[in-house]
C-alpha positions in Angstrom: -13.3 -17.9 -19.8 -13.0 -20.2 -22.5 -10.4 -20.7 -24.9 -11.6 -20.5 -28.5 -9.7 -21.8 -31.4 -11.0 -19.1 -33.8 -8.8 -21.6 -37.0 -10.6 -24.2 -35.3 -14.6 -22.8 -35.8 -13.8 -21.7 -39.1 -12.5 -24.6 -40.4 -16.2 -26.6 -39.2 -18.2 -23.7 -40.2 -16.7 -24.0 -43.8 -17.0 -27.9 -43.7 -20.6 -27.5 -42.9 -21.3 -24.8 -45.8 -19.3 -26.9 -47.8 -21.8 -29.8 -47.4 -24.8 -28.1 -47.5 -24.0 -26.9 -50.7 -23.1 -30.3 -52.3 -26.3 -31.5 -51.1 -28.0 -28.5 -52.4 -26.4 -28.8 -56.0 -27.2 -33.1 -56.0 -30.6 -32.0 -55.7 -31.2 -29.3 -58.0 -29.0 -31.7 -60.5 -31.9 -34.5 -59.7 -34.6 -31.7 -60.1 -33.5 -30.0 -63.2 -33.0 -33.6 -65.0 -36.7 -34.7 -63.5 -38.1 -31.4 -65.4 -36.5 -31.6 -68.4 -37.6 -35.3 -68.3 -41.0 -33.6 -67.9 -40.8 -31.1 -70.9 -39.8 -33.7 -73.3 -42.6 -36.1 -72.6 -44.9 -33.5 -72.9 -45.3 -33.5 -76.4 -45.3 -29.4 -76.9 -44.2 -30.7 -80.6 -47.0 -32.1 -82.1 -45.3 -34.6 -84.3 -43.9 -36.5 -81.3 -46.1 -39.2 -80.0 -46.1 -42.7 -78.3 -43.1 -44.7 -77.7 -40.9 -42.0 -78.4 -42.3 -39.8 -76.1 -42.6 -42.4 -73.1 -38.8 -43.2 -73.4 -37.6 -40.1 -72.3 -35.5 -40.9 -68.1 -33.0 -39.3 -66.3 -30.1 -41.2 -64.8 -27.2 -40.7 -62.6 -23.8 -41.8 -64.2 -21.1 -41.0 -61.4 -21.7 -37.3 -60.3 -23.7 -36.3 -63.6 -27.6 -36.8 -64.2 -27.9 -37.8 -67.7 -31.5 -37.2 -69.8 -31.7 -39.8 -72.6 -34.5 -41.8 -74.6 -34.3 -45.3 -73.3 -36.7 -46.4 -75.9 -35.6 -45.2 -79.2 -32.2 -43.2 -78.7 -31.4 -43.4 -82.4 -34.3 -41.7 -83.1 -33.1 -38.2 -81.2 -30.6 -37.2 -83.6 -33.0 -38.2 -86.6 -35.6 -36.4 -84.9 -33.8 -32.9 -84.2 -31.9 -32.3 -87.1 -33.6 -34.1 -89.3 -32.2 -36.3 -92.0 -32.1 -37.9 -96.0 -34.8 -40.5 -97.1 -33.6 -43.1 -99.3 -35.3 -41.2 -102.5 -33.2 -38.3 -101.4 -35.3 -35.6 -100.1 -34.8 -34.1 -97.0 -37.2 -35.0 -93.5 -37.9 -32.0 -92.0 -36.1 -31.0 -88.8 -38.2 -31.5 -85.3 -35.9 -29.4 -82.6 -37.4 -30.4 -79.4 -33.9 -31.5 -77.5 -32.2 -28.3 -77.7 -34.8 -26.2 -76.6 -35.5 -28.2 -73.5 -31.7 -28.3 -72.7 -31.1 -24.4 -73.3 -34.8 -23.9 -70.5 -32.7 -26.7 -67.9 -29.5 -24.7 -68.1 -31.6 -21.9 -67.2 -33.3 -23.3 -64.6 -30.4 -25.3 -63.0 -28.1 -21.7 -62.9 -31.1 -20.3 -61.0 -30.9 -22.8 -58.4 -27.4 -23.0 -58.3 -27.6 -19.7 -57.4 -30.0 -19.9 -54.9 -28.5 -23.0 -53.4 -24.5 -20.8 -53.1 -26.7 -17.7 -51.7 -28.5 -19.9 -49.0 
């Protein structure tokens, strides 16, 4: 009969979890950014057209996937919290980032979840 090194089986079995769920989490990171890429080009504010909407990309910077307006970036902040014209009023706020970041949290925990569970 043969000798089993029970340490030994352990050990690979938790390497191989271990990977599976790093490859698992890289993708629902890549998936989650894709969506949210998604939501914000799809213009559920009216207000938001063209150039602006188009610019919206996901990228990878080291281990994090990163959603940003390539196009007109200094146009996000303006956009969501709105800001003051030169004759002083007051722009009205568009909030169209934060909701599309609180539905990706959302729908990156559920695969997290799903990914840990198997």
């Amino acid at each position: 009969m043969p000798k089993i090194d029970l340490s030994k089986e352990i050990a690979k079995i938790l390497a191989e979890y271990t990977t599976e769920v790093t490859e698992g989490l890289e993708k629902a990171k890549e998936e989650t950014a894709k969506e949210t890429v998604t939501h914000l080009k799809s213009g559920r504010e009216p207000k938001l057209t063209g150039d602006y909407l188009a610019g919206w990309a996901s990228k990878k910077v080291g281990t994090t996937q990163v959603v940003h307006n390539k196009t007109d970036y200094q146009l996000t902040h303006l956009l969501e919290k709105g800001h003051v014209n030169r004759d002083g009023s007051r722009t009205k706020a568009i909030p169209h980032i934060k909701p599309a970041e609180e539905e990706a949290i959302k729908e990156y925990l559920k695969k997290v979840e799903k990914v840990i569970k198997g």
